[in-house]
TORKOL-4160 file (C-alpha; in steps of 0.2 Angstrom, whole numbers, padded with zeros to 4 digits, m for minus):
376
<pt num="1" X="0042" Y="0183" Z="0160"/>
<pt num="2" X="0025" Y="0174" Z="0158"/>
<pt num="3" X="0019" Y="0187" Z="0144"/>
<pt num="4" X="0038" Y="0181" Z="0134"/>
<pt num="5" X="0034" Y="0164" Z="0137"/>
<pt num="6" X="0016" Y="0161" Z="0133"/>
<pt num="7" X="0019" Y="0172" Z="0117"/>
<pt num="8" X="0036" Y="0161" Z="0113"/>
<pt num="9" X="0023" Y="0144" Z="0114"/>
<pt num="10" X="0011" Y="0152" Z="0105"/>
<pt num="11" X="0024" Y="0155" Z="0091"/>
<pt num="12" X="0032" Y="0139" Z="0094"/>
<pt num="13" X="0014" Y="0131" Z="0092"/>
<pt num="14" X="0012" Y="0141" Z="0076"/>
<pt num="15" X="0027" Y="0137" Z="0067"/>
<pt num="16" X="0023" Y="0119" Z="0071"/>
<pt num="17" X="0006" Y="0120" Z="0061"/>
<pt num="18" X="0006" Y="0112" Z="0042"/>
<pt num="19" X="0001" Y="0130" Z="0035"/>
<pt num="20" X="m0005" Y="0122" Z="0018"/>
<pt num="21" X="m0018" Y="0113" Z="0027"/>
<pt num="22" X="m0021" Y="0127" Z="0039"/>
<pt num="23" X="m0025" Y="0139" Z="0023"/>
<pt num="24" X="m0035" Y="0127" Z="0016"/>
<pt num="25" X="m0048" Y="0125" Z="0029"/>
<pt num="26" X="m0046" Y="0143" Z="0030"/>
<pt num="27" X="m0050" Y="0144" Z="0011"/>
<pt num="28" X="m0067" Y="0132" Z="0013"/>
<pt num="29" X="m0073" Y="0144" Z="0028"/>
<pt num="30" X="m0073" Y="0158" Z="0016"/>
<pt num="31" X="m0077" Y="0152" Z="0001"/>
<pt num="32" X="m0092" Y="0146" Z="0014"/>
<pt num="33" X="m0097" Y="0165" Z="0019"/>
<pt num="34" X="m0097" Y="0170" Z="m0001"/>
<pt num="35" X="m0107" Y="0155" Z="m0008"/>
<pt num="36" X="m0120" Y="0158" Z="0010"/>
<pt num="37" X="m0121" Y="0177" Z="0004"/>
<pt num="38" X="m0126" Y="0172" Z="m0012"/>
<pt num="39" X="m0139" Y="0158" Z="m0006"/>
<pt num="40" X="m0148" Y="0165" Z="0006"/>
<pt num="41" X="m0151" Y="0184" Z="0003"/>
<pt num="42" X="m0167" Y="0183" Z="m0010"/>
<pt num="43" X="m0173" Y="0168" Z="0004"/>
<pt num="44" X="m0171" Y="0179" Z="0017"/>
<pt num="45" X="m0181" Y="0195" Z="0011"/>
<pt num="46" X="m0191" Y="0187" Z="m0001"/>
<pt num="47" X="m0197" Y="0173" Z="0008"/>
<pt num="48" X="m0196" Y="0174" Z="0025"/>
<pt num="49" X="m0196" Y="0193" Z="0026"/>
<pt num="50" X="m0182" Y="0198" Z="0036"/>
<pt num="51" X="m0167" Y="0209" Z="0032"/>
<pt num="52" X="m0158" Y="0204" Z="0017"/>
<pt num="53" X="m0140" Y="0201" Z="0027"/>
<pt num="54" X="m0152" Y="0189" Z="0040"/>
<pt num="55" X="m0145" Y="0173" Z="0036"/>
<pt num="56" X="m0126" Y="0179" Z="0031"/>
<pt num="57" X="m0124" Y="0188" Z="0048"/>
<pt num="58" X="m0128" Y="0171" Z="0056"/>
<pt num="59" X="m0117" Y="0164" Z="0045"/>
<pt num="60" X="m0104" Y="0177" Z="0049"/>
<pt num="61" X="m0106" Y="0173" Z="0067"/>
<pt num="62" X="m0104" Y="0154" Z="0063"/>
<pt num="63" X="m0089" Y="0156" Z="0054"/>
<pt num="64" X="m0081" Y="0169" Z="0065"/>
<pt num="65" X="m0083" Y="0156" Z="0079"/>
<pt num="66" X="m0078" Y="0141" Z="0071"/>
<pt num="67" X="m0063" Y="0149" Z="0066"/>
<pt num="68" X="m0060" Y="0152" Z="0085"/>
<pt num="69" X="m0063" Y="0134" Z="0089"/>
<pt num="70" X="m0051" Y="0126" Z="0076"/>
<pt num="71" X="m0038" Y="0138" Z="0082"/>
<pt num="72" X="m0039" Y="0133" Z="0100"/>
<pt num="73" X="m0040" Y="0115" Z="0095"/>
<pt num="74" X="m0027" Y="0115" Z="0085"/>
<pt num="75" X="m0016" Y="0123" Z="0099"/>
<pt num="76" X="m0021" Y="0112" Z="0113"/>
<pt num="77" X="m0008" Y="0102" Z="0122"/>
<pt num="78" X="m0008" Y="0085" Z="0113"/>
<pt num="79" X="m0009" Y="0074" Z="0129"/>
<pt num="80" X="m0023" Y="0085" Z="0135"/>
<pt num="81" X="m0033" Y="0085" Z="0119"/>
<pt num="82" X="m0030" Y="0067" Z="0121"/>
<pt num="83" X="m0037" Y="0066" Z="0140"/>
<pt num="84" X="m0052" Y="0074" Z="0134"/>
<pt num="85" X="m0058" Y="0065" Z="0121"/>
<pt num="86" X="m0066" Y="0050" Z="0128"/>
<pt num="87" X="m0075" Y="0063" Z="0142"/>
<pt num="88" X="m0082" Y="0073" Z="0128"/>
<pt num="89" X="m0086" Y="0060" Z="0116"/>
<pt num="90" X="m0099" Y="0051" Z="0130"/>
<pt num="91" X="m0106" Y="0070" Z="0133"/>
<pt num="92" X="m0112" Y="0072" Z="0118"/>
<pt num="93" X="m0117" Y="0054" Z="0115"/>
<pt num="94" X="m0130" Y="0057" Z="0132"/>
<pt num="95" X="m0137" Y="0073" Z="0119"/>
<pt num="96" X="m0138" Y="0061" Z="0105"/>
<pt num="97" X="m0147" Y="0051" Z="0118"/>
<pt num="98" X="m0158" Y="0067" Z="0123"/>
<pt num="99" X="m0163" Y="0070" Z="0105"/>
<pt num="100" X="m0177" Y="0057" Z="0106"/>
<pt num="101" X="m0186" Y="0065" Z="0123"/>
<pt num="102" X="m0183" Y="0083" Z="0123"/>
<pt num="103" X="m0176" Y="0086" Z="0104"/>
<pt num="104" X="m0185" Y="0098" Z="0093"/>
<pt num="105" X="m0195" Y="0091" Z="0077"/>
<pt num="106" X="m0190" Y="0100" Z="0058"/>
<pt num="107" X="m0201" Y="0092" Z="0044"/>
<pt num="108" X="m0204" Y="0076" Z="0052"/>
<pt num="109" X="m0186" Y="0075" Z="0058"/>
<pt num="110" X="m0181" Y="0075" Z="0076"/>
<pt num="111" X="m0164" Y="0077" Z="0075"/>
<pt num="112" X="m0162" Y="0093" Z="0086"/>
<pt num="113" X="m0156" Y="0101" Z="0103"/>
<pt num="114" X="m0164" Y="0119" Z="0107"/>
<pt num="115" X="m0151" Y="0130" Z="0116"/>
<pt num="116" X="m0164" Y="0145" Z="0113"/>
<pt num="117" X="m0152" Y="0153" Z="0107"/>
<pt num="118" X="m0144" Y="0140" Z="0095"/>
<pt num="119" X="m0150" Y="0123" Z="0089"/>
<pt num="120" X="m0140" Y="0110" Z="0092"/>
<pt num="121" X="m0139" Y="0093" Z="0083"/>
<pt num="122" X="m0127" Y="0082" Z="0092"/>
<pt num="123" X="m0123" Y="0070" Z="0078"/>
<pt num="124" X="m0112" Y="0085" Z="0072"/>
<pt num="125" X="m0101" Y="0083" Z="0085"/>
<pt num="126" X="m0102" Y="0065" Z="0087"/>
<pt num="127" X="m0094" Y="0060" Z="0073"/>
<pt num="128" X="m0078" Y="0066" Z="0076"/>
<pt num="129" X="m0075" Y="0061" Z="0093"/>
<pt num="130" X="m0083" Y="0042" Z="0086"/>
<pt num="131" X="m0069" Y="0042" Z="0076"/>
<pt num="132" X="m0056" Y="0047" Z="0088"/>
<pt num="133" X="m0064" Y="0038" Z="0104"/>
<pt num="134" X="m0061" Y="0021" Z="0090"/>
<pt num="135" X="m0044" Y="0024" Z="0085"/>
<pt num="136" X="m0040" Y="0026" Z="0104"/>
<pt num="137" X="m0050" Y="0007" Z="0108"/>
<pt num="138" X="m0041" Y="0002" Z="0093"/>
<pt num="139" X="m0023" Y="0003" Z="0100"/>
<pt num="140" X="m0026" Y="0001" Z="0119"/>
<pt num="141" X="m0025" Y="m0017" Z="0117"/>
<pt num="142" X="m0013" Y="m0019" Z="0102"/>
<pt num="143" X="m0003" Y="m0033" Z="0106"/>
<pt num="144" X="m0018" Y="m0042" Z="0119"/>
<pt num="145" X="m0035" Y="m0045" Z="0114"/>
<pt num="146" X="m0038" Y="m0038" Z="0096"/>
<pt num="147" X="m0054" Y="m0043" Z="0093"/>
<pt num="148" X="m0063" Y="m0036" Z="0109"/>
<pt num="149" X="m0056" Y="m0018" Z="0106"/>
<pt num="150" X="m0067" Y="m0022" Z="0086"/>
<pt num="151" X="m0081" Y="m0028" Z="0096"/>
<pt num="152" X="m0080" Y="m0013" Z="0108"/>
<pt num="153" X="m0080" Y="0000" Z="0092"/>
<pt num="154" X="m0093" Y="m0009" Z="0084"/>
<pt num="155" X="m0106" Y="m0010" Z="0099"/>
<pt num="156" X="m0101" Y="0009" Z="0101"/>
<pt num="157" X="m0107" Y="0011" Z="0082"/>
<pt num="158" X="m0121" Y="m0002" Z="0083"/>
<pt num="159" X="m0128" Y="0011" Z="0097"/>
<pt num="160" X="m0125" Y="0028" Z="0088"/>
<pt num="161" X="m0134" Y="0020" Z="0072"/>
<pt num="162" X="m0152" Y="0014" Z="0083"/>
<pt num="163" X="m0151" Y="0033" Z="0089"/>
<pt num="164" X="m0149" Y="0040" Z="0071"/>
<pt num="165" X="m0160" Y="0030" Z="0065"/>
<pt num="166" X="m0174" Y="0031" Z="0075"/>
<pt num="167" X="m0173" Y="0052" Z="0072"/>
<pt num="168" X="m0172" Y="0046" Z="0057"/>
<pt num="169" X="m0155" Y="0051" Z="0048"/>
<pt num="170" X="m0151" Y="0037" Z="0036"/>
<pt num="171" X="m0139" Y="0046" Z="0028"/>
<pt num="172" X="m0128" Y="0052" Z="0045"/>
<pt num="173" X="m0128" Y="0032" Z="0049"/>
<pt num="174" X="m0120" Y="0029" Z="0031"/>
<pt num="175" X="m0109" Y="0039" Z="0032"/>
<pt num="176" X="m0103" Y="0035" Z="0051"/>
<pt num="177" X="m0103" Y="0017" Z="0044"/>
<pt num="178" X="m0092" Y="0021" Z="0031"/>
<pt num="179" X="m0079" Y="0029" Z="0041"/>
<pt num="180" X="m0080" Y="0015" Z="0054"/>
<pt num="181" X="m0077" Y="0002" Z="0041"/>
<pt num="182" X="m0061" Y="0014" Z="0033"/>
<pt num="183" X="m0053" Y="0014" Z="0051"/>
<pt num="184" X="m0056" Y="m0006" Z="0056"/>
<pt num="185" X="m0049" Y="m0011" Z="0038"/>
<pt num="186" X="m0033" Y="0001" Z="0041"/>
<pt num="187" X="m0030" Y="m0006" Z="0060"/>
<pt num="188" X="m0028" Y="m0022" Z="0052"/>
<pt num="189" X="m0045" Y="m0033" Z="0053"/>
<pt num="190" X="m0047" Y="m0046" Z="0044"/>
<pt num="191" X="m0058" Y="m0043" Z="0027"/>
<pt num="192" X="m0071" Y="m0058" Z="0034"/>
<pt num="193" X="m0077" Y="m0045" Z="0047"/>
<pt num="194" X="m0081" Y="m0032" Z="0036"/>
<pt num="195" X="m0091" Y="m0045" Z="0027"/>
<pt num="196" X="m0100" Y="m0051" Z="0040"/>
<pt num="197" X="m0105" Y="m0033" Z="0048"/>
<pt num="198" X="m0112" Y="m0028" Z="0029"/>
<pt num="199" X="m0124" Y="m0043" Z="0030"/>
<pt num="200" X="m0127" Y="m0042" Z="0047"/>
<pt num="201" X="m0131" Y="m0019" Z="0043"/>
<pt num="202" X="m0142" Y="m0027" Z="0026"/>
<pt num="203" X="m0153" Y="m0038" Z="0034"/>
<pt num="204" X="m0156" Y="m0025" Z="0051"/>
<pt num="205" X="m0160" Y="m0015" Z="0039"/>
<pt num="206" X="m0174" Y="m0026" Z="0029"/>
<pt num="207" X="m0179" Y="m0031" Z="0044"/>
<pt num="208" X="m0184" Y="m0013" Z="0050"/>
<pt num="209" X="m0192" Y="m0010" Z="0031"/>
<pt num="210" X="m0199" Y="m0026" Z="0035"/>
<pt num="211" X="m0207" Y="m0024" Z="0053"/>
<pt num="212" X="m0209" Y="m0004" Z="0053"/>
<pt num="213" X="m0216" Y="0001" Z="0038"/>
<pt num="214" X="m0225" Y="0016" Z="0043"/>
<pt num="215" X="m0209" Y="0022" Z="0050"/>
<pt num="216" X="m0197" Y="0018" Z="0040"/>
<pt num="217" X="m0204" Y="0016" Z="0025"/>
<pt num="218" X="m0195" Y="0034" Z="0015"/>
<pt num="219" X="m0181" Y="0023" Z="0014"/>
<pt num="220" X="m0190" Y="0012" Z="0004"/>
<pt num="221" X="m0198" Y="0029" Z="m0005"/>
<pt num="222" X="m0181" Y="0035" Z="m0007"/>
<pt num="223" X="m0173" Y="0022" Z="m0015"/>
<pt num="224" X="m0190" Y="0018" Z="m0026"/>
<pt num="225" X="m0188" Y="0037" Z="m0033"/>
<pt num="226" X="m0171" Y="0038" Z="m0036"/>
<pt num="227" X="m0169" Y="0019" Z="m0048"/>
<pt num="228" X="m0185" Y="0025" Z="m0053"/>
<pt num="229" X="m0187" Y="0043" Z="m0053"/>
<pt num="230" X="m0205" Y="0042" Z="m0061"/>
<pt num="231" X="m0211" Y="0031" Z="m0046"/>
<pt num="232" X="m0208" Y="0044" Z="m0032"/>
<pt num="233" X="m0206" Y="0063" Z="m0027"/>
<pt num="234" X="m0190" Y="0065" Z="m0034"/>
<pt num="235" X="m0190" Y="0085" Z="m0036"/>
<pt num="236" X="m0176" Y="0092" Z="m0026"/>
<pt num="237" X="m0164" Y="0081" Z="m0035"/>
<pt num="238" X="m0170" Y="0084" Z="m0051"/>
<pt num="239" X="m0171" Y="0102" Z="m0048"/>
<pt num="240" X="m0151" Y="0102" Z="m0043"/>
<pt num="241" X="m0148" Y="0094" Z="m0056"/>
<pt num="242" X="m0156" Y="0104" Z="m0069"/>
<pt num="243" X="m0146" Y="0117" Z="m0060"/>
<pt num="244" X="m0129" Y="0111" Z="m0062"/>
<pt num="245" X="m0133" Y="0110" Z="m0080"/>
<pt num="246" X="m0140" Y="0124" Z="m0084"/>
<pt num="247" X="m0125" Y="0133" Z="m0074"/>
<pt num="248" X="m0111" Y="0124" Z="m0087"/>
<pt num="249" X="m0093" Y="0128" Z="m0086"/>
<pt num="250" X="m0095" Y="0147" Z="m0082"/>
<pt num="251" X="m0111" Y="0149" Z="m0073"/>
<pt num="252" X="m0125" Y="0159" Z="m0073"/>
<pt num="253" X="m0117" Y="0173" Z="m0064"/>
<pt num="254" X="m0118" Y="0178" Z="m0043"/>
<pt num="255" X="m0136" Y="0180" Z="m0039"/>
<pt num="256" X="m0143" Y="0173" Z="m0055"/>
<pt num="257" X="m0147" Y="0156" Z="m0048"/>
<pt num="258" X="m0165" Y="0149" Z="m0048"/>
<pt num="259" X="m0163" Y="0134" Z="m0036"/>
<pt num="260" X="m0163" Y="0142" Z="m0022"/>
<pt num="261" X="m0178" Y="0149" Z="m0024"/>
<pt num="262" X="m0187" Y="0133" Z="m0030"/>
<pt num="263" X="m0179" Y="0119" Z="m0015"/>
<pt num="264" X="m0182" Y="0127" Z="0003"/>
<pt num="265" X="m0167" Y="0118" Z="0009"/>
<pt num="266" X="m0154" Y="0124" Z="m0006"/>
<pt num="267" X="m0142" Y="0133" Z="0007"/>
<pt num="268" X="m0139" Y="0119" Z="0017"/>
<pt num="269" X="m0142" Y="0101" Z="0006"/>
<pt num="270" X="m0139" Y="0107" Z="m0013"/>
<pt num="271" X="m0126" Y="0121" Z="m0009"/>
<pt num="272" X="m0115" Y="0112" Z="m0022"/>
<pt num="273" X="m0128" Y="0111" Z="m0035"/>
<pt num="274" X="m0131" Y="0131" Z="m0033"/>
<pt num="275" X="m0112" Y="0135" Z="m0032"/>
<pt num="276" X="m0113" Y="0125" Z="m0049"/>
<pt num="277" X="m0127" Y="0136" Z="m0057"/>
<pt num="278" X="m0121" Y="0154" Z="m0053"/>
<pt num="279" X="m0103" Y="0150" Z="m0052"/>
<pt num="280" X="m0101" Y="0136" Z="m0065"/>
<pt num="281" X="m0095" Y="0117" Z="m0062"/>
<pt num="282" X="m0076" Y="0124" Z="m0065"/>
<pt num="283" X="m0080" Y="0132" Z="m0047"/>
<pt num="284" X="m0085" Y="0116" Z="m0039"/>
<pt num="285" X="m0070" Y="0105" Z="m0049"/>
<pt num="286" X="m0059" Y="0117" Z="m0038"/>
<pt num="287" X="m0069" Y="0114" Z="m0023"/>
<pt num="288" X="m0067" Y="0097" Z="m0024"/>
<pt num="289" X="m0047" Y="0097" Z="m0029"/>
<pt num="290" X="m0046" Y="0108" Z="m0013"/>
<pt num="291" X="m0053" Y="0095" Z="0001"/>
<pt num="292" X="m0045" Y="0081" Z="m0011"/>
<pt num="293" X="m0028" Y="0090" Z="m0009"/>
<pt num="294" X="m0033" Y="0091" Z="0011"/>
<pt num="295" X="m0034" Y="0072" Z="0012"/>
<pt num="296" X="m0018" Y="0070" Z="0001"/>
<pt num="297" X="m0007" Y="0079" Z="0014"/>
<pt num="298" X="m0016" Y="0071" Z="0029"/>
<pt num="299" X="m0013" Y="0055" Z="0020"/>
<pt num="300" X="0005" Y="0059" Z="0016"/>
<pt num="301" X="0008" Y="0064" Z="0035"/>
<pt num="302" X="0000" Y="0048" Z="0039"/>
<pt num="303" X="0011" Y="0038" Z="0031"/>
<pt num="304" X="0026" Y="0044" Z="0040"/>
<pt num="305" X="0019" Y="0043" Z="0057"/>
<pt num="306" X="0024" Y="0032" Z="0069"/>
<pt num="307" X="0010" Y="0031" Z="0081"/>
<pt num="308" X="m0004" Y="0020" Z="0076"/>
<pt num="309" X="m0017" Y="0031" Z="0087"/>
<pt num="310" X="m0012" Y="0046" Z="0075"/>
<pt num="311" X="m0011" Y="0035" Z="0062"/>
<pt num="312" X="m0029" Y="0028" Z="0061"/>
<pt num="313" X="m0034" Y="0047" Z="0069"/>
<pt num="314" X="m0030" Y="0055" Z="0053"/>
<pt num="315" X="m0037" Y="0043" Z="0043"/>
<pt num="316" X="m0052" Y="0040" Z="0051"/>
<pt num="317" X="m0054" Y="0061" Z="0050"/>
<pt num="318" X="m0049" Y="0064" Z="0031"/>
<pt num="319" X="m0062" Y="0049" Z="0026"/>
<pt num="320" X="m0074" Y="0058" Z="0037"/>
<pt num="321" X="m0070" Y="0073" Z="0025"/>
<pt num="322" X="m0070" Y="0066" Z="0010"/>
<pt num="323" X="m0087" Y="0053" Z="0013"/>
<pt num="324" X="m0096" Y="0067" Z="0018"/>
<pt num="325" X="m0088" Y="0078" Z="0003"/>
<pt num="326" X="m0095" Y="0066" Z="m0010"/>
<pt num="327" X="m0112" Y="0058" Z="m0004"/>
<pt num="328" X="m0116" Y="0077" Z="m0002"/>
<pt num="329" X="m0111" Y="0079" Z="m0022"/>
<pt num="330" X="m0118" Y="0062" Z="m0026"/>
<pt num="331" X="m0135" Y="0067" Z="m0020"/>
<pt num="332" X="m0134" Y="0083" Z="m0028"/>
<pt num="333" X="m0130" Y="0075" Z="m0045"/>
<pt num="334" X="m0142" Y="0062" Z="m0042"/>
<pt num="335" X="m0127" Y="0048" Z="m0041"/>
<pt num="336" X="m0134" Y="0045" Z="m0024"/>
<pt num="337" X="m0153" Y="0044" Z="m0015"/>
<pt num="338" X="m0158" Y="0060" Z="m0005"/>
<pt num="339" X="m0149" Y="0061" Z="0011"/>
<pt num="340" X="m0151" Y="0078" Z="0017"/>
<pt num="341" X="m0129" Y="0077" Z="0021"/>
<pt num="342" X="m0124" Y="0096" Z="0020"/>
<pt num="343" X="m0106" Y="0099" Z="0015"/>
<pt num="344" X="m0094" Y="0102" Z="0028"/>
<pt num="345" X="m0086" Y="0121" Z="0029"/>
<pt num="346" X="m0098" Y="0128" Z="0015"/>
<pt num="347" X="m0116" Y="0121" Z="0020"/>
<pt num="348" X="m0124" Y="0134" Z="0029"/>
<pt num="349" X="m0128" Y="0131" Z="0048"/>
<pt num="350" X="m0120" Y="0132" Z="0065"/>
<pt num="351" X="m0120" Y="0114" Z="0070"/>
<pt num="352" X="m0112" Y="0108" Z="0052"/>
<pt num="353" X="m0099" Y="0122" Z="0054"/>
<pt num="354" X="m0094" Y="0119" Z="0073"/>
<pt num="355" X="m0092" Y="0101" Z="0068"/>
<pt num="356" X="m0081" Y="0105" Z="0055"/>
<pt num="357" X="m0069" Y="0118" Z="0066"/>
<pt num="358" X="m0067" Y="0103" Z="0077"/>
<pt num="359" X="m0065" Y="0092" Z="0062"/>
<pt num="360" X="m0051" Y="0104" Z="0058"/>
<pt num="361" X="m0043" Y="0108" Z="0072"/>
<pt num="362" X="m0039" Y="0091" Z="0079"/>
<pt num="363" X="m0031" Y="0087" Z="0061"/>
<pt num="364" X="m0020" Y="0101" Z="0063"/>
<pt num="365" X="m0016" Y="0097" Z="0082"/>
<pt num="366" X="m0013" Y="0079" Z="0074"/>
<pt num="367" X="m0002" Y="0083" Z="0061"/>
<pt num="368" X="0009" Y="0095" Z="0068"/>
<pt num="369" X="0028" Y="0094" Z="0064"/>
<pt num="370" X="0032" Y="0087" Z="0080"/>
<pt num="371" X="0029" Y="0070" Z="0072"/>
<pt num="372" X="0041" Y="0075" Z="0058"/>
<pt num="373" X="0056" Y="0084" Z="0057"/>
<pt num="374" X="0060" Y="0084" Z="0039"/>
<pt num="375" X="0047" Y="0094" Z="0034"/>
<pt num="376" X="0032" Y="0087" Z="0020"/>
């Protein structure tokens, strides 16, 4: 009797599921495990000397698992996904915290757990839960005290932004800042707020150019080399984008890239700017249409649902998407400075992938046809 019933939610729960955006994160995963076959196999036996599938059986791993996880999210209990939520979100805000005194340093960056088995960087799985832990603060008090739930999301985000600075991660606070601001200005704040944070975010942030030079000062390097590419190392983006154009429409062809040989972090950063060289910029235009059309059915959902935590949920999670999406193209197309912001579902490494599966799963939870019976 249990074995009937457990198997009759289970296909209950996958009927309920929005199958074109299912297929689509599907779709990104694997198009991920291609593009990180192609990326990674010469810097695997070439450079570092291990065996040629080193990186792509990681990858495997990461995608297999992440797979796992967006499944098992997507078929949680909503009132229980929701329960867990604000638990969750303060556990990994104390590793965010950790970061600092016990995380591991990468190329001047401290932006790193060590599981010994797996490194962890906590501002992966952060910015989900930020989102979701705002929309909730942001509809407790709906028809009380407005202006303390902005308050409490922004001193939530003020104190998230002094850990990922101080790592430093310029690019993870924009991009956090920017999915803040998209959830406020749907919950209905008043455009004077946004205003006033953006001066308030501009002259915290001259102030720390101002006051810690030494360390702060490669924002100021950054932003020298790219209005001014002559006045700074601006290699890895001018690499990439030689890349994208000598790949054109078609590509150079699978393997045929030079990029990845030339920027050490290629697989990860500039995934986009070698998809473009071997596969072509057609390849990438598709990539783009496909987590564009992602947005557009999360946005189409959205507008039907009744309930504002869902609501500015979704929202909130599809400009997380998209954000990421295109500061990770603009840097690579030098629209952008350098960020070091991988691309979510094709970036090679665990951390960006897991954050995505949860990304993923909670949308599909979210946008299950419970919410609409007419079907979209």
């Amino acid at each position: 009797m249990e074995k009937i019933f457990f198997k009759h939610k289970l296909e209950n729960q996958w009927r309920n599921l929005d199958k074109k955006i299912l297929f689509s994160f599907i779709l990104l995963f694997l198009l991920g495990l291609f593009f990180s076959f192609s990326s990674t196999s010469s810097l695997a036996s070439e450079r570092l000397e291990k065996d040629y599938y080193f990186f792509f059986t990681k990858h495997l791993i990461f995608v297999f698992s992440s797979l796992l996880i967006m499944f098992f999210i997507s078929f949680l209990d909503l009132n229980f996904l929701n329960k867990m939520i604000i638990p969750m979100f303060f556990f990994l805000l104390i590793c965010l915290i950790l970061v600092p005194l016990i995380g591991i340093e990468v190329k001047g960056s401290k932006r790193w757990l060590n599981l010994y088995f797996f490194r962890f960087q906590p501002i992966e799985f952060v910015k989900p839960f930020f989102i979701l832990v705002s929309a909730k603060i942001l509809t407790m008090n709906e028809n009380k005290i407005k202006n303390s739930s902005y308050l409490l999301t922004f001193l939530l985000l003020v104190s998230i932004i002094i850990l990922l600075v101080n790592q430093p991660d310029l690019g993870q606070s924009i991009l956090i800042i920017g999915c803040w601001i998209s959830i406020v200005f749907i919950s209905g704040i008043n455009i004077l707020y946004i205003l006033g944070f953006f001066a308030t975010f501009l002259i915290s942030l001259g102030s720390l150019l101002f006051l810690f030079p030494n360390k702060f000062g490669y924002i100021t390097n950054r932003l020298v080399s790219f209005l001014d590419p002559s006045k700074g190392d601006s290699f890895q983006s001018q690499k990439a984008l030689d890349a994208i154009k000598q790949g054109g429409l078609k590509g150079q062809g699978m393997g045929e890239g030079v990029l990845k040989e030339s920027v050490p972090e290629a697989h990860t950063d500039y995934i986009i700017a070698v998809i473009s060289e071997e596969f072509g910029s057609i390849t990438s235009i598709l990539l783009v249409m496909v987590f564009l059309y992602i947005a557009f059915r999360i946005i189409k959902i959205t507008v039907l649902e009744k309930d504002q935590t869902l609501k500015i949920s979704l929202c909130g999670l599809s400009s997380l998407l998209i954000f990421q999406t295109f500061i990770h193209i603009g840097v690579n197309t030098s629209l952008l400075p350098t960020t070091g912001m991988t691309l979510p579902f094709l970036s090679y490494g665990g951390s960006s992938l897991f954050g995505s599966s949860i990304l993923a799963g909670v949308i599909l939870n979210y946008t299950k046809n419970r919410f609409n019976n007419e079907g979209i």
